[in-house]
N, C-alpha and C positions, 0 to 999 in steps of 0.2 A: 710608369706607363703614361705616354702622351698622348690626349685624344684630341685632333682638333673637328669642330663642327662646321662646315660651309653651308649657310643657312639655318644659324642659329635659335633665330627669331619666332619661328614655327611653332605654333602651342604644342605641338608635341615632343620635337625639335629644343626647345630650351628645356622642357621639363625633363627629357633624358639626361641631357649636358647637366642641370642639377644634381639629380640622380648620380650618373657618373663621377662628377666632381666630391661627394661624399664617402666615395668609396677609398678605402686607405692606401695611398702609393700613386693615386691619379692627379694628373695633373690636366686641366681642360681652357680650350681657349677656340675661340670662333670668331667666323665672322655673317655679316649680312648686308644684305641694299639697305634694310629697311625694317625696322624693331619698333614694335609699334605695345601701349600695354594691353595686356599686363606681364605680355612677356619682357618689356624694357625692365620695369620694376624688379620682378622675379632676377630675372639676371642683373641687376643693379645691386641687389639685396646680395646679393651671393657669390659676387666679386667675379662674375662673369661676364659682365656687358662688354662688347669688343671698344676701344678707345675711340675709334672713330664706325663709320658705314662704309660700304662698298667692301669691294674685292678686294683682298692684298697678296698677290701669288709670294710675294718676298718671306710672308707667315710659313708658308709650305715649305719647311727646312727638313733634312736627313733623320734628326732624331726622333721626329712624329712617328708615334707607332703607328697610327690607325686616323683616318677619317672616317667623318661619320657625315653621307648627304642625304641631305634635305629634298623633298620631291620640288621647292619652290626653284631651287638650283638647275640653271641649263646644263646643255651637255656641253658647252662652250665657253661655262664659267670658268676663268683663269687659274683659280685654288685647283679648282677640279684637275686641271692641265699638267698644273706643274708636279701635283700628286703622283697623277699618272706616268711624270716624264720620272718621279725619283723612284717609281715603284713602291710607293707606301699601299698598303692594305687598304682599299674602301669600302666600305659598309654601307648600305641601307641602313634604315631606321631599323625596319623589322628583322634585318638580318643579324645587325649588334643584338637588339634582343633576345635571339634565339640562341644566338652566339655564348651569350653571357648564362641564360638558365636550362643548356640542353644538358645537365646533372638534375632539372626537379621534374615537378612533375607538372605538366602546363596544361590549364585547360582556358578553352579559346570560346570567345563569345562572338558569334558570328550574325549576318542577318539585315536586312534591308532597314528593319527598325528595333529599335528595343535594345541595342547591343549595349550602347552608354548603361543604362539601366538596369540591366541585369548584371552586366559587370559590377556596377556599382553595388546591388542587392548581394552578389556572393561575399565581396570584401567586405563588407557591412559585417555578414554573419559570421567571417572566419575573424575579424576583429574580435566581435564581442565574445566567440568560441577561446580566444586567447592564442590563435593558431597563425602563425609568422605564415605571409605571404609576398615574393615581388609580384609588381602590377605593372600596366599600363592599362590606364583608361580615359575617356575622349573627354571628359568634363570634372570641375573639382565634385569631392566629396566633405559632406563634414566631417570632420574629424581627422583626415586627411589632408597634410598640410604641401605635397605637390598630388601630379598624376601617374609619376612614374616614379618604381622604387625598384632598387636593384640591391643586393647583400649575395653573402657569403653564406648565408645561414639559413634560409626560409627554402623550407623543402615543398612550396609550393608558387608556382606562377601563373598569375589571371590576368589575361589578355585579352582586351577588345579588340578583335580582330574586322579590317575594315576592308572592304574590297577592293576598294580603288587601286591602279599604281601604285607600287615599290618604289620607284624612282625616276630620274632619266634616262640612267642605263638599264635597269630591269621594269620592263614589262609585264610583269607577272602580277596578279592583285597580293597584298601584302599580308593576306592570312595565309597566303599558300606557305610562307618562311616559316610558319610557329611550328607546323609538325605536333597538334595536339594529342595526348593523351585522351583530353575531356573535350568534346567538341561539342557546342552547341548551334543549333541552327534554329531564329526566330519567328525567320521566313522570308519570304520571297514577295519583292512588287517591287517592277523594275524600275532602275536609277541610275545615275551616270550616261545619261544617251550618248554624250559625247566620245566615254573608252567602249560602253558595250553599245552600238548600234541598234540590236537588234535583242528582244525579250529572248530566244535561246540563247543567242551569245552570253549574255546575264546568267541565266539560270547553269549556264553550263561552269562559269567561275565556282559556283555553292558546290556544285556537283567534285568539282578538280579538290577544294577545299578536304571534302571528305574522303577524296579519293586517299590524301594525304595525313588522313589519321592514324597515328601511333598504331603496330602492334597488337591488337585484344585491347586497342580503345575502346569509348562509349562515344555514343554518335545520339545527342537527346537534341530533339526535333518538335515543332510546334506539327500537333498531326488534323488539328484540321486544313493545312495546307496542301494542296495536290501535288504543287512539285515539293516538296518535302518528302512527301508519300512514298512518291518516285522515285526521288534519289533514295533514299532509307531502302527502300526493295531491291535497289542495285549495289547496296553497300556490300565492300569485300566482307565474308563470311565471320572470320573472325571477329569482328565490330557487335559491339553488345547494343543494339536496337532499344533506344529508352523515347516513346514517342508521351508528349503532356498535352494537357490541354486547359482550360478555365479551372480552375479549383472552386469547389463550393463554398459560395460567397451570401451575403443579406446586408443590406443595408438600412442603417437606423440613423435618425437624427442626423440625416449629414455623413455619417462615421461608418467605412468599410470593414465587415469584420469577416474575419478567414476564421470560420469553428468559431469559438466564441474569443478570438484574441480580434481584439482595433487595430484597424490599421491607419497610420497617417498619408498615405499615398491611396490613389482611388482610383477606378478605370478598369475595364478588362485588361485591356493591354496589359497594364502596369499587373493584373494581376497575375497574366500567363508569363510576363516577365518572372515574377517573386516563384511560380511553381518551375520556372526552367532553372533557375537560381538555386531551390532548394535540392532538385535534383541532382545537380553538381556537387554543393555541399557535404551531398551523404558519401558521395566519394574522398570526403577528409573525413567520415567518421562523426559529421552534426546530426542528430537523429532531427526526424521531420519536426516534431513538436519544440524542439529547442531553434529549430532555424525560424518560426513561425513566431516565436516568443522575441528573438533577439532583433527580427525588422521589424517588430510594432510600431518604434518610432521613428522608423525612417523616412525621413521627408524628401528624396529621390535627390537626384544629382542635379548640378548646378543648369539652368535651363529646362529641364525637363519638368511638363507641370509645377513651376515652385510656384508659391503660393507670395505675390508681392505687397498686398494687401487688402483689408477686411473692414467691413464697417458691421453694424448691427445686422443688416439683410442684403449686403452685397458683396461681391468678394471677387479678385481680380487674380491671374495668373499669367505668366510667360510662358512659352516652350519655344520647343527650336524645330518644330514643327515645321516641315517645307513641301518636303515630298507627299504625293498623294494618300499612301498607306497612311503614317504618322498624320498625316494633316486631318482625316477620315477619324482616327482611331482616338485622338485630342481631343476634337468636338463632340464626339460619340460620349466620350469616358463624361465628359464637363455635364450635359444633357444627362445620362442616366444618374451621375451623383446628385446635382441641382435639378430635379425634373421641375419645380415651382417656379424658376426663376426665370426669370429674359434672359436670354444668353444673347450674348453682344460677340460675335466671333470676329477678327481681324487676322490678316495674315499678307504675307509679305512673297512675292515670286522672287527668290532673288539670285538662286542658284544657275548654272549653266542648264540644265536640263529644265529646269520648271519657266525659263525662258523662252523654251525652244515649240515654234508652233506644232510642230509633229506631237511632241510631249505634253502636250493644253489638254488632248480628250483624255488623260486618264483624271483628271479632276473632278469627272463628272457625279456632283451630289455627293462630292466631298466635302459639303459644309449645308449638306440637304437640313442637317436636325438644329442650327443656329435659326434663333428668331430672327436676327439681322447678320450680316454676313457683309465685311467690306473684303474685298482684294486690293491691294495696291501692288506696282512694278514702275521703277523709271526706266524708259526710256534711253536714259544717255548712258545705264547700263548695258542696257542691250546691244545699245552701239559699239560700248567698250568691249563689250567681248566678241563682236565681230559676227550676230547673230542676226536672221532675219527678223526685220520688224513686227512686232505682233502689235494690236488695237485693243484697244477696252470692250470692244462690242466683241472682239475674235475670245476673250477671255471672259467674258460674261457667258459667251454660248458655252462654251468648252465645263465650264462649273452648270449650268444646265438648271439649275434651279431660279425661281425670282427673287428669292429672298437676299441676291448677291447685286450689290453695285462695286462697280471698279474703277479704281482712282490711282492716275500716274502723275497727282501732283502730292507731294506728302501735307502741304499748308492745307487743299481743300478735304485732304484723309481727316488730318486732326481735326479741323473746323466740324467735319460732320460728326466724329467721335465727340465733340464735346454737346452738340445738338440731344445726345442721346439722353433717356430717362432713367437712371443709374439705380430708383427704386426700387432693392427686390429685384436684382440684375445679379448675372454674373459675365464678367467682362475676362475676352480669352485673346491676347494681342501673339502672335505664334511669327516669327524669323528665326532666319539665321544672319540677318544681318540687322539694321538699327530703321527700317524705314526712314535710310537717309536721315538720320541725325537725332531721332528722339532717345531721350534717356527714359527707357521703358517704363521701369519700376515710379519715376519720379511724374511721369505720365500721369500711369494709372493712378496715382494717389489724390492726385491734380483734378480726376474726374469724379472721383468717386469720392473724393472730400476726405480722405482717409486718415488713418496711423497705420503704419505696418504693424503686424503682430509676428 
C-alpha cells in the first residue's frame, strides 16, 4: 500500500504519515512548501522528510493508492491536480482516520476547550489499565512517543475531535468524519469567527457533531453549560444522556486532591476535564477508583498548564491558552491553586479570531483575578492576515479591567516582565505562538532565577 501526503509538515499531518509508515506493507512519501520543527526532525528521524520543499505533481504516479490532504494545501495545489487527473483515492485527515478504525470502537473528545486534555487524561488511564488503544491527539504526551497511532489490534480509538475545516475540498468541521460511539462535549465559547461568523452557526457544528453519534451511543456533556443542556434534550432518543460536572475536590499545601488521591494537574477545568475522561473510561471496563489512582501523576499534555519552572516561592507555567474560555479558565485555575501568591498573567492575541476587533469584547475580565495582567499582539500580524487594525487602547477596553497593560512591541513586553517582583509570585506566560521569538521556558527561568524541576 502507497500513501503519499500533500502537506506533510502539519503537526498533525506528519504524525499520521509516521503512524502510517509503521504499519506492515506501507509505504509513505510526501511533500510540502515548508517543514518547519519539530515536524522537520520527526520526519528526518523516520526517513520521511521529502528531498527537497515545494510541489512536485511528477511524485503523483499510477501506483499511489491513496493521498492523504492536508488543510494547509490549496485546492490549486499541483499534487492535488494531478491526483485528481489519475483518479487516486483523496483523504482528508479525518476521513483516513475513520477509514482506518471504523472496526473499533471510537470515542471522540469534542469542545471549545479541554479537548487536548481530556484526550490526553483517557490514554493516560487506558495506558496504565494495560488496555491497547489508536489515537490522535493535538499535543505530545509523556509516555507517548508520537500523536497519532494506528494498528491492526487495539479495539479501541480516542480522538480529539476538533471543529474546524476538513480540508479544501470538504467543508465540514472535522469531527463530523469520526461517527463516534463515545462522544464527549466540553463545551461551548465561540471560536473560529472567521469559518463560523456567527455564535449559532458555532453552536450548531457541536449540535451536527452529536447529530452524528453512533447507534445507542453515549453523548457525556459538561452540564453546567446551557447550550450543552440543549443540544443533550434534543439528542436522538436512543443516545444514552451522561451529563458531569466539578468533582469534589480540597486543596492542601499547594496539592489538588480528588477523595483522598493527589493530583499533579490543578484547576477546575482541568478537573471537569479528568471527570469527562473518567466517564468515558468506564465504558472500557476502568472502574472510577482505578481511573482516579492511575492520573495522580499526570502532569497534563504538552502546553497545557505545564509547569516550566520553580524556585522556593515562585513558580512559572506555559499554556496555549488563546481564546477567551481557556484564557478565563487558566487564570482562574492559577489564582485558586496559588491564592498567596502575585500572579503575573501574560498572554499573547495571536490567532485569527482573537485579532479580530468584533471578537475583543468576549475578553472581557478574562484575566479580572491576575495581580498584573500584560496582553501583547503585533501589528504586522494583523496585517499578514489581511485583518482590520486594532489599538492597545481598543484592546485594553475590550479586557475591561485596570489591572491589564498592552504591548505590540515584544522588546518593551519583556523589558516590563523583567521590572516585575518575582517574590512569592507565580508567573502564567499563555500563546499559541512564541510572542514573536521568546524561548518561553528559557524566559521564565531567566526571571525567576530558576532550575526546572
Amino acid at each position: 500500500m502507497r500513501i503519499h501526503f500533500i502537506a506533510i509538515g502539519g503537526a498533525a499531518m506528519h504524525n499520521l504519515a509516521i503512524a502510517v509508515s509503521r504499519k506492515q506493507g506501507y509505504t509513505v512519501t510526501g511533500s510540502d512548501d515548508e517543514i518547519f520543527d519539530p515536524a522537520r526532525t520527526h520526519l528526518l528521524e523516520a526517513g520521511l522528510l521529502p528531498a527537497t520543499t515545494g510541489w512536485h505533481p511528477e511524485l503523483i504516479t499510477p501506483d499511489i493508492d491513496a493521498v492523504i490532504l492536508g488543510m494547509h494545501a490549496r485546492e490549486d495545489n499541483p499534487e492535488l491536480l494531478r491526483a485528481k487527473e489519475l483518479g487516486i483515492k483523496i483523504y482528508s485527515f479525518p476521513e483516513y482516520l475513520y477509514e482506518q478504525t471504523k472496526q473499533k470502537t471510537r470515542i471522540v473528545v469534542g469542545g471549545s476547550h479541554g479537548k487536548t486534555t481530556t484526550t490526553a487524561m483517557i490514554l493516560y488511564a487506558l495506558r496504565k489499565a494495560g488496555i491497547e488503544a489508536d489515537y490522535m491527539v493535538g499535543a505530545q504526551i509523556a509516555g507517548f512517543d508520537t500523536m497519532v497511532r494506528l494498528s491492526d489490534t487495539a479495539r479501541y480509538a480516542v480522538f480529539e475531535g476538533d471543529e474546524y475545516l476538513t480540508s479544501p475540498l470538504d467543508r465540514r468541521s472535522k469531527f463530523h468524519l469520526y461517527h463516534p460511539h463515545v462522544a464527549i462535549l466540553t463545551g461551548i465559547a465561540w471560536d473560529h469567527i472567521n469559518v463560523f461568523p456567527t455564535f449559532p452557526e458555532y453552536v450548531d457544528t457541536f449540535r451536527k457533531f452529536v447529530d452524528l453519534i453512533e447507534p445507542d451511543g453515549r453523548f457525556i456533556y459538561f452540564s453546567d453549560d446551557e447550550n450543552l443542556r440543549n443540544i443533550a434534550s434534543h439528542a436522538r432518543k436512543d443516545i444514552t444522556l451522561v451529563p458531569y460536572d466539578t468533582p469534589e475536590h480540597h486543596i492542601s499545601g499547594g496539592i489538588t486532591f480528588v477523595g483522598t488521591t493527589p493530583m499533579s494537574v490543578f484547576g477546575r477545568h482541568n478537573l471537569q476535564n479528568m471527570h469527562a475522561a473518567q466517564l468515558a473510561c468506564e465504558s472500557t471496563g476502568i472502574v472510577k477508583e482505578d481511573f482516579y489512582r492511575y492520573l495522580s501523576d499526570f502532569t497534563g499534555a504538552s502546553n497545557r498548564l505545564e509547569k516550566i519552572c520553580e524556585t522556593t516561592d515562585s513558580v512559572a507555567f506555559k499554556d496555549f491558552a488563546h481564546s477567551p474560555s481557556k484564557l478565563k479558565a487558566t487564570v482562574n485555575a492559577v489564582r485558586e491553586q496559588y491564592p498567596d501568591k502575585r500572579l503575573i498573567a501574560c498572554m499573547e492575541l495571536h490567532t485569527f479570531s482573537s485579532l479580530m476587533a468584533d471578537f475583543l469584547p468576549q475578553y472581557k475580565d478574562c484575566m479580572a483575578e491576575a495581580d498584573t495582567a500584560f496582553v501583547y499582539f503585533n501589528p504586522k500580524v494583523i496585517e499578514h492576515k489581511h485583518l482590520t487594525p486594532i489599538t492597545a487602547e481598543e484592546v485594553k477596553k475590550a479586557f475591561g479591567t485596570e489591572n491589564v497593560t498592552v504591548f505590540t512591541d515584544s522588546n518593551d513586553l519583556q523589558q516590563a516582565l523583567h521590572k516585575q517582583d518575582y517574590s512569592n509570585a507565580a508567573l502564567l506566560m499563555m500563546t499559541s505562538g512564541t510572542f514573536d521569538g521568546i524561548d518561553i521556558p528559557a524566559f521564565a527561568k531567566e526571571l525567576l532565577k530558576c532550575i526546572a524541576k
